[in-house]
C-alpha positions as CSV (number, residue, x, y, z in Angstrom):
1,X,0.0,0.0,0.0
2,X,1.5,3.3,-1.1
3,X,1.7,5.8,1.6
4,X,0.4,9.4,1.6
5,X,2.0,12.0,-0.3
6,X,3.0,13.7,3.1
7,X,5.0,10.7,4.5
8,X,7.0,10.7,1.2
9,X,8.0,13.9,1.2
10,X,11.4,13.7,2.0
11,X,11.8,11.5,-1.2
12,X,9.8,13.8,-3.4
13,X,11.6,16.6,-2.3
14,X,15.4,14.9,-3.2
15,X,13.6,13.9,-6.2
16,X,12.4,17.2,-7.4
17,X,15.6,18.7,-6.3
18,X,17.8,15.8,-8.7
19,X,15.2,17.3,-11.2
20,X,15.6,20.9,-10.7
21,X,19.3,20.4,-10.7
22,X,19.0,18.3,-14.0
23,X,17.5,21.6,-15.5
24,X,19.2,24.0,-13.9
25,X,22.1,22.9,-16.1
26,X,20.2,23.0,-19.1
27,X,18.7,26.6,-18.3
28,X,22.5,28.0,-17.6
29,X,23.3,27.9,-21.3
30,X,19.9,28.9,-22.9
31,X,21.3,32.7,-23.0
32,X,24.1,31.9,-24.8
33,X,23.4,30.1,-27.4
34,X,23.1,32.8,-29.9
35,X,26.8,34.4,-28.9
36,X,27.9,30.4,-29.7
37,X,26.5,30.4,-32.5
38,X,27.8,33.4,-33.6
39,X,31.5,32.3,-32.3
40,X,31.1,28.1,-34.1
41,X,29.7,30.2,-37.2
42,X,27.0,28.1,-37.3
43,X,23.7,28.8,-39.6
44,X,20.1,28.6,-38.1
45,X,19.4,25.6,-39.5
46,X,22.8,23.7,-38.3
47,X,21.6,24.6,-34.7
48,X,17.7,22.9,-35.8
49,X,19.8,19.9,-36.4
50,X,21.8,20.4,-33.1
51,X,18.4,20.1,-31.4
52,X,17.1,17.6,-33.7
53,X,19.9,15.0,-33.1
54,X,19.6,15.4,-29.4
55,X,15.7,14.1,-30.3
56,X,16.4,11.5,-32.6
57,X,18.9,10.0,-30.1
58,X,16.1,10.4,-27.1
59,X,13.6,8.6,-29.4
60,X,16.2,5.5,-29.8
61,X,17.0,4.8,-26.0
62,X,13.3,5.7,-24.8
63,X,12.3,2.2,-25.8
64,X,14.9,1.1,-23.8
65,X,15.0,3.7,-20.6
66,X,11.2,2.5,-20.0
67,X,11.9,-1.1,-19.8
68,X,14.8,-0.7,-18.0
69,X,13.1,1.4,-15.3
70,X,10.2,-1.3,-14.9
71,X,13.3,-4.0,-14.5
72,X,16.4,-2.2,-13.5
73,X,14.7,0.2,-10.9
74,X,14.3,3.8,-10.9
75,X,17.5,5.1,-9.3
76,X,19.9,3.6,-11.4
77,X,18.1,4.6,-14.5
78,X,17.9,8.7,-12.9
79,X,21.9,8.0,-12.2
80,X,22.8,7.0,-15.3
81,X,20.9,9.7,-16.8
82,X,22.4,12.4,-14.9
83,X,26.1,11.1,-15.5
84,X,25.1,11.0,-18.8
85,X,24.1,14.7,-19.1
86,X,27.2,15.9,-17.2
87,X,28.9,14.2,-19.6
88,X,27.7,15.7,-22.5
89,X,27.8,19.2,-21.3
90,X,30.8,18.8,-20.7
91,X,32.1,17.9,-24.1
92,X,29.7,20.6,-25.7
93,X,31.5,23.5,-23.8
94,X,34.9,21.7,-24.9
95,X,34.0,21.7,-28.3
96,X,35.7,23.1,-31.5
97,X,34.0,21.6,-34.5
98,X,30.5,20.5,-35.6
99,X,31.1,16.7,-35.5
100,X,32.0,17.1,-31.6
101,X,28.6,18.9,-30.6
102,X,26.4,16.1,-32.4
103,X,28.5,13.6,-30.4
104,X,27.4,15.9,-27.2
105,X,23.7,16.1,-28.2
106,X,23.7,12.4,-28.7
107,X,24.8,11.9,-25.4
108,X,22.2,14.8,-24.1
109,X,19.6,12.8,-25.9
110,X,20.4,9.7,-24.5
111,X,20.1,11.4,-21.0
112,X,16.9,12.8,-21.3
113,X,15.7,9.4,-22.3
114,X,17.1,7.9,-19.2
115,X,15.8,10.9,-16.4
116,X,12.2,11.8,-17.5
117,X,11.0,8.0,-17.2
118,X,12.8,7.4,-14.2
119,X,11.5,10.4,-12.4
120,X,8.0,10.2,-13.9
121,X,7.8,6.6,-12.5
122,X,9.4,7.0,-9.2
123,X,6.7,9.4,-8.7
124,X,4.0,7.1,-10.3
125,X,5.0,4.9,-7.4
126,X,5.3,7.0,-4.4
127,X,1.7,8.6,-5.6
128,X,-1.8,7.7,-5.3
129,X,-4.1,8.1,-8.2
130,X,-5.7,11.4,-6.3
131,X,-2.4,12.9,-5.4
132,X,-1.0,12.5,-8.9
133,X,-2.0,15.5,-10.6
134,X,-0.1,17.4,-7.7
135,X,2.9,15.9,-8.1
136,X,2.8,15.9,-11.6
137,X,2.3,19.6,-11.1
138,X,5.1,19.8,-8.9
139,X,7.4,17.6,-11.3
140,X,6.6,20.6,-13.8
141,X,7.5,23.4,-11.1
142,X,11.1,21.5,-10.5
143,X,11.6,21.8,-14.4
144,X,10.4,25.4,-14.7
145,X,12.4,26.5,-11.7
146,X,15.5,25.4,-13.0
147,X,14.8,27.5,-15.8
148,X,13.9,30.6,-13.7
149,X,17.8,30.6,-12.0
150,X,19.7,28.6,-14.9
151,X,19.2,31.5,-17.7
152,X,19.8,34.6,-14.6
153,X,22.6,32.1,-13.4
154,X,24.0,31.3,-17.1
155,X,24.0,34.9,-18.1
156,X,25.8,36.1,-15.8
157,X,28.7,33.8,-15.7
158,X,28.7,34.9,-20.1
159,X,30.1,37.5,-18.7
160,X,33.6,35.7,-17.8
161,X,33.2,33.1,-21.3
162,X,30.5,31.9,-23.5
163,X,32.1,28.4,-22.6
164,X,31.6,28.7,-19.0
165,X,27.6,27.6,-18.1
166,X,28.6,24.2,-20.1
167,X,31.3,23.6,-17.2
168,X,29.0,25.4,-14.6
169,X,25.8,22.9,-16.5
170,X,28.2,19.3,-16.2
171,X,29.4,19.8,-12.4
172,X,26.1,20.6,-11.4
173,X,24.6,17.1,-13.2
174,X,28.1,15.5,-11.5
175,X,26.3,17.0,-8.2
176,X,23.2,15.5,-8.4
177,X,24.2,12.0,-9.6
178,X,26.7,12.0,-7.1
179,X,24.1,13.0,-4.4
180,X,21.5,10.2,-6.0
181,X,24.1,7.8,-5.3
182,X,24.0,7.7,-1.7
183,X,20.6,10.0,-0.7
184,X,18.4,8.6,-3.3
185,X,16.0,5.0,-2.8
186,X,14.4,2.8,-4.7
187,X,10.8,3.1,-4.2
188,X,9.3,0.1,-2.6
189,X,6.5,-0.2,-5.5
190,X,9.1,-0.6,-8.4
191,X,7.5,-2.6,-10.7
192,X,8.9,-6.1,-11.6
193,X,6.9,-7.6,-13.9
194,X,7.9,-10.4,-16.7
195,X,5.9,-8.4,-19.2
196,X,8.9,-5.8,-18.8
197,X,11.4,-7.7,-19.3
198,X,10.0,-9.8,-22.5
199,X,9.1,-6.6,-24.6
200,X,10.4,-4.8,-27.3
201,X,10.3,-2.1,-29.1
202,X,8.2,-2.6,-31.9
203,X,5.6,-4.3,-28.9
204,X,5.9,-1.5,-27.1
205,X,4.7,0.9,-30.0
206,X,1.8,-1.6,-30.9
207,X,0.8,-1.5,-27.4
208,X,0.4,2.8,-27.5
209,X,-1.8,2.2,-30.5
210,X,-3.9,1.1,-28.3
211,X,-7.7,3.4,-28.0
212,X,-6.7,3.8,-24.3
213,X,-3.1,5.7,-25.1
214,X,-2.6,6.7,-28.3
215,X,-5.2,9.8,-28.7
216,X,-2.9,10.8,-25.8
217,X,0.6,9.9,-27.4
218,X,-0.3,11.7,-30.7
219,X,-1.4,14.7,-29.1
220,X,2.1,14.4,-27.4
221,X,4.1,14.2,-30.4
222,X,2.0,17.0,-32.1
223,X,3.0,19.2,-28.6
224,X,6.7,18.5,-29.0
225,X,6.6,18.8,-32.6
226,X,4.6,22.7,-32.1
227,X,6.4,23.9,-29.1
228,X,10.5,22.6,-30.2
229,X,9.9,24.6,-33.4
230,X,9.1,27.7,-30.9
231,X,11.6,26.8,-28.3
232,X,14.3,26.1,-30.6
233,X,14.4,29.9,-32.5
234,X,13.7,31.5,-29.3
235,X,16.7,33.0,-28.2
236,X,17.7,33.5,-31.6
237,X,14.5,34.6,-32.3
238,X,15.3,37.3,-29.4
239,X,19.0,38.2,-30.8
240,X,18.3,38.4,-34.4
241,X,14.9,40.8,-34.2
242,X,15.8,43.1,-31.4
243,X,19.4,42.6,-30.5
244,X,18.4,41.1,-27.1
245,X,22.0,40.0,-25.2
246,X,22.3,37.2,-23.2
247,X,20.6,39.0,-19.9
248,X,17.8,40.6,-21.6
249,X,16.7,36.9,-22.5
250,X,17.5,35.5,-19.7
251,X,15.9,38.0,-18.0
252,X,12.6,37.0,-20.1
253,X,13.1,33.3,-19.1
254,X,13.4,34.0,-15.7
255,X,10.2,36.2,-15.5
256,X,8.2,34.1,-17.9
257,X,9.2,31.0,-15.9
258,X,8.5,32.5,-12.1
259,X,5.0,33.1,-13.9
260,X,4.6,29.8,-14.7
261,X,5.8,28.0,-11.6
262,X,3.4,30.1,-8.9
263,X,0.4,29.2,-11.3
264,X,1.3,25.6,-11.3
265,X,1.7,24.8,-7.8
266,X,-0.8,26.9,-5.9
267,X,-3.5,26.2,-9.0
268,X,-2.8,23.4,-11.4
269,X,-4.5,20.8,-9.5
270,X,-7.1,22.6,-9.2
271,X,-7.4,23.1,-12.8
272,X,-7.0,19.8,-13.6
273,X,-9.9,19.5,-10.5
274,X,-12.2,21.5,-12.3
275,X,-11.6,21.0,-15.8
276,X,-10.0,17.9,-16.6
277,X,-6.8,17.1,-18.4
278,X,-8.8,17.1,-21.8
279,X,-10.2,21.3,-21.6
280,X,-7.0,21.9,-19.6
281,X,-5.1,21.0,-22.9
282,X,-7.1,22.3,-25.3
283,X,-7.2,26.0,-23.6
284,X,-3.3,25.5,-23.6
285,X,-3.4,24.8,-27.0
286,X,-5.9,27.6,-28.0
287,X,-3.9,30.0,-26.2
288,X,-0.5,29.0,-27.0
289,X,-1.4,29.2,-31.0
290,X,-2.8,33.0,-30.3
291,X,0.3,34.0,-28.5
292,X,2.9,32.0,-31.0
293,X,1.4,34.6,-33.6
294,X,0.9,37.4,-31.5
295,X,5.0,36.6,-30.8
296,X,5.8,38.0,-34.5
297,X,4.0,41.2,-33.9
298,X,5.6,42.5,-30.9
299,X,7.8,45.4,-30.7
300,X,9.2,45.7,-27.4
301,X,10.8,44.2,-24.7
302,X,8.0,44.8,-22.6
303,X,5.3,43.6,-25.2
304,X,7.5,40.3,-25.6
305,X,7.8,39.8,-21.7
306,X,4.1,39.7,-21.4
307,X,3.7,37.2,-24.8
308,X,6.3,34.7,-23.5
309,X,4.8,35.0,-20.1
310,X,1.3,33.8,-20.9
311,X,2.8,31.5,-23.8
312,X,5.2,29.9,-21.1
313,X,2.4,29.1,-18.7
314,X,0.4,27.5,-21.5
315,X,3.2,25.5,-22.5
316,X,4.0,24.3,-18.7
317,X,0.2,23.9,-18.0
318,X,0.2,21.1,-21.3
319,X,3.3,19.1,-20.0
320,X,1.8,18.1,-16.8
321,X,-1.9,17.5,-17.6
322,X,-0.8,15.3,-20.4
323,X,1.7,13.2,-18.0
324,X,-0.9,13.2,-15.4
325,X,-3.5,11.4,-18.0
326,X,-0.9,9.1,-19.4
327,X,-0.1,8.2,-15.6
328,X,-3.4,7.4,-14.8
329,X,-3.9,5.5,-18.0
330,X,-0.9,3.4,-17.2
331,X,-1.7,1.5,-14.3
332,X,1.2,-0.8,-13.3
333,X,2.9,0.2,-16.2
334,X,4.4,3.3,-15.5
335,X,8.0,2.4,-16.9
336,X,6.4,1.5,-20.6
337,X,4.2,4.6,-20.4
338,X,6.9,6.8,-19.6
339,X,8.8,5.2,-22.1
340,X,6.6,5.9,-24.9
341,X,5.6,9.4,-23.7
342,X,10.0,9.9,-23.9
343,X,9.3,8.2,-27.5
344,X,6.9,10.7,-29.1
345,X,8.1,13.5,-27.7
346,X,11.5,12.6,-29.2
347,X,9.4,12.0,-32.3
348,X,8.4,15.7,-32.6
349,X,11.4,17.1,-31.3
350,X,13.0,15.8,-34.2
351,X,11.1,17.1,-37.2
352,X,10.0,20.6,-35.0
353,X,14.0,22.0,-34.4
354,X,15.2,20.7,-37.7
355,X,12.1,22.7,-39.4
356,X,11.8,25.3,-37.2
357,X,15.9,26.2,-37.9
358,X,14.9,25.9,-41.8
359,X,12.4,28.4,-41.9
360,X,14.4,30.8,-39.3
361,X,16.8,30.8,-42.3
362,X,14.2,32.1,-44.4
363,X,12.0,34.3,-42.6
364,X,12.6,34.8,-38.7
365,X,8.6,34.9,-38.1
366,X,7.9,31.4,-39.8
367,X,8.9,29.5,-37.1
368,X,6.7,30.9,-35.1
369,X,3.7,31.0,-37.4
370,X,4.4,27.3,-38.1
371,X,4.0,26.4,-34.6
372,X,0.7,28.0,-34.0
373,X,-0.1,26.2,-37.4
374,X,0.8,22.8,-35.5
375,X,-0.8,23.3,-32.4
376,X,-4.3,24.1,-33.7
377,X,-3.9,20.3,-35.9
378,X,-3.6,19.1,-32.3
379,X,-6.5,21.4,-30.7
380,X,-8.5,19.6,-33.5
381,X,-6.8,15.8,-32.5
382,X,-8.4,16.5,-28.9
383,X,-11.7,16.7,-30.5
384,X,-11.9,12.9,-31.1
385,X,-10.0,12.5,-27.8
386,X,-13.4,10.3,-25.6
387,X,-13.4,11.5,-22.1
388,X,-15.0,8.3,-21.1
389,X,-11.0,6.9,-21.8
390,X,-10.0,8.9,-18.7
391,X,-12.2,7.8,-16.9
392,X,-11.6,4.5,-17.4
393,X,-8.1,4.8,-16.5
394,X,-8.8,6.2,-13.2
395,X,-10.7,3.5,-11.9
């Protein structure tokens, strides 16, 4: 019998803070990239691929990471991702040629594959059905947050080398797996099932076909694919329009991002309480395409605070209410569920980067129009989405 959420929150809170150090890193060199890009001489649509190849080598492992976590156990696979991140980082900042930095994104996407499972199940377990939402929510928050201090944290330390938040980014992911090691348990629930350890890939993705999942999984890959186009440009999006440096946008980040975290913990469960994860996403999706073409009209630094704000919060409101669906859907199987969730996010963060870097080269608005473009497809995928599957799933 799974304890309540209060009696595990020591756990959670080590968990969240592995998490939020996992992001942290990630966050610190999000207000460089631009300067990098300028320094590597590399075109818009090299740093799509960059992004894309970090995607393409999450969408390989997932498979793997999800059974793994069912049979391996959570911690080691949140270990291994973490080394693997520091890892990579590390190499990036070390980098000198193009060849080097796809062998770092590789690695990078081989770490996401490995941490986002592992957390999302270790919660799955330490969580009852009722409490999930919440620490869903609060799974979101520990992402967010590292955002909010990585890009004030990473533009700072610019300042003293564009090379430095990759250093700063891998000792902080040595930190954490480090502190994993010896703070971090396995969760008494783990799942140990023989189905786990007879699957394969191609079973798994027959399995997400199924009515129950795969509404959920496409709307998913139709998320990732929308919002990695948008993401991706961002910062270059920033430099290249209004000659924003490295603390202007990471001084948008952190603003947009503090927004977002005090509206997911004090309200997303509540939202998902009132609403459901269904309207939840589909408002998120509404409002997100609004705002991704409101994003090419702005003129200010002020105007394009308050867009990325409100287009933030949509985005990190999406996230969690589609994990928390997917969570409930998947029963004793929170390692495969994960898994796949990993895989069709990879799936759209491969074509949305690689796309989205194309059409910066072309026109620095497409990118943006071309994700509002993709998330009204999926506000219209929702529409066959049966409530009566959630319901189901909660039982």
């Amino acid at each position: 019998m799974k304890k309540p959420i209060k009696e595990q929150k020591t756990v959670l809170l080590i968990l969240l803070s592995n998490l939020f150090i996992a992001f942290l890193g990630i966050g610190l060199v999000i207000p460089v990239m631009p300067s990098f890009m300028t320094i590597m001489h590399l075109s818009g649509s090299t740093m799509g691929y960059l992004i894309a190849v970090f995607a393409v080598a999450q969408l390989i492992m997932s498979p793997f990471a999800g059974r793994w976590v069912d049979r391996y156990g959570r911690k080691r696979i949140i270990i291994l991702g973490l080394f693997l991140f520091g890892v990579s980082e590390l190499i990036f900042g070390l980098g000198t040629s193009v060849p080097v930095l796809y062998l770092s994104r590789i690695l990078g996407g081989f770490s996401a594959a490995f941490i986002m499972p592992g957390v999302t199940a270790y919660v799955a377990d330490i969580t009852t059905v009722q409490e999930r939402p919440k620490a869903m929510g609060y799974i979101s928050a520990a992402i967010s947050t590292g955002f909010i201090i990585g890009p004030g944290i990473g533009g700072f330390i610019a300042e003293y080398g564009v090379r430095l938040p990759f250093y700063c980014a891998a000792a902080i992911a040595f930190a954490a797996c480090i502190s994993s090691i010896f703070i971090l348990k396995e969760p008494e629930t783990k799942e140990t099932s023989a189905d786990s350890k007879h699957t394969n890939f191609v079973g798994d993705l027959k399995k997400s076909l199924h009515p129950l999942y795969f509404i959920a999984f496409i709307i998913v890959f139709v998320l990732a694919f929308g919002l990695s186009a948008y993401e991706t440009v961002f910062s270059l999006f920033s430099d290249h329009k209004f000659g924003f440096t490295p603390k202007d946008i990471a001084g948008i980040i952190t603003i947009s991002s503090i927004f977002g975290v005090v509206v997911q913990v004090f309200m997303f469960g509540k939202m998902v309480d009132i609403l459901g994860e269904k309207k939840l996403i589909q408002l998120c999706l509404i409002a997100g395409a609004i705002l991704a073409v409101a994003s090419t009209f702005v003129a200010s630094y002020w105007t394009m605070l308050a867009v990325t704000c409100l287009i933030f919060l949509a985005f990190d409101l999406l996230r969690p209410a589609l994990t928390t669906f997917l969570s409930k859907a998947g029963g004793n199987e929170q390692g495969f569920v994960a898994g796949m969730n990993s895989t069709y996010t990879s799936l759209g963060n491969i074509v949305g980067p690689a796309m989205g870097g194309i059409l910066f080269d072309v026109n620095i608005n497409y990118p943006y129009l071309f994700a509002a473009v993709i998330m009204v497809i999926g506000l219209g995928i929702t529409l066959i989405w049966k409530d009566s599957r959630l319901t189901e799933s909660s039982e």
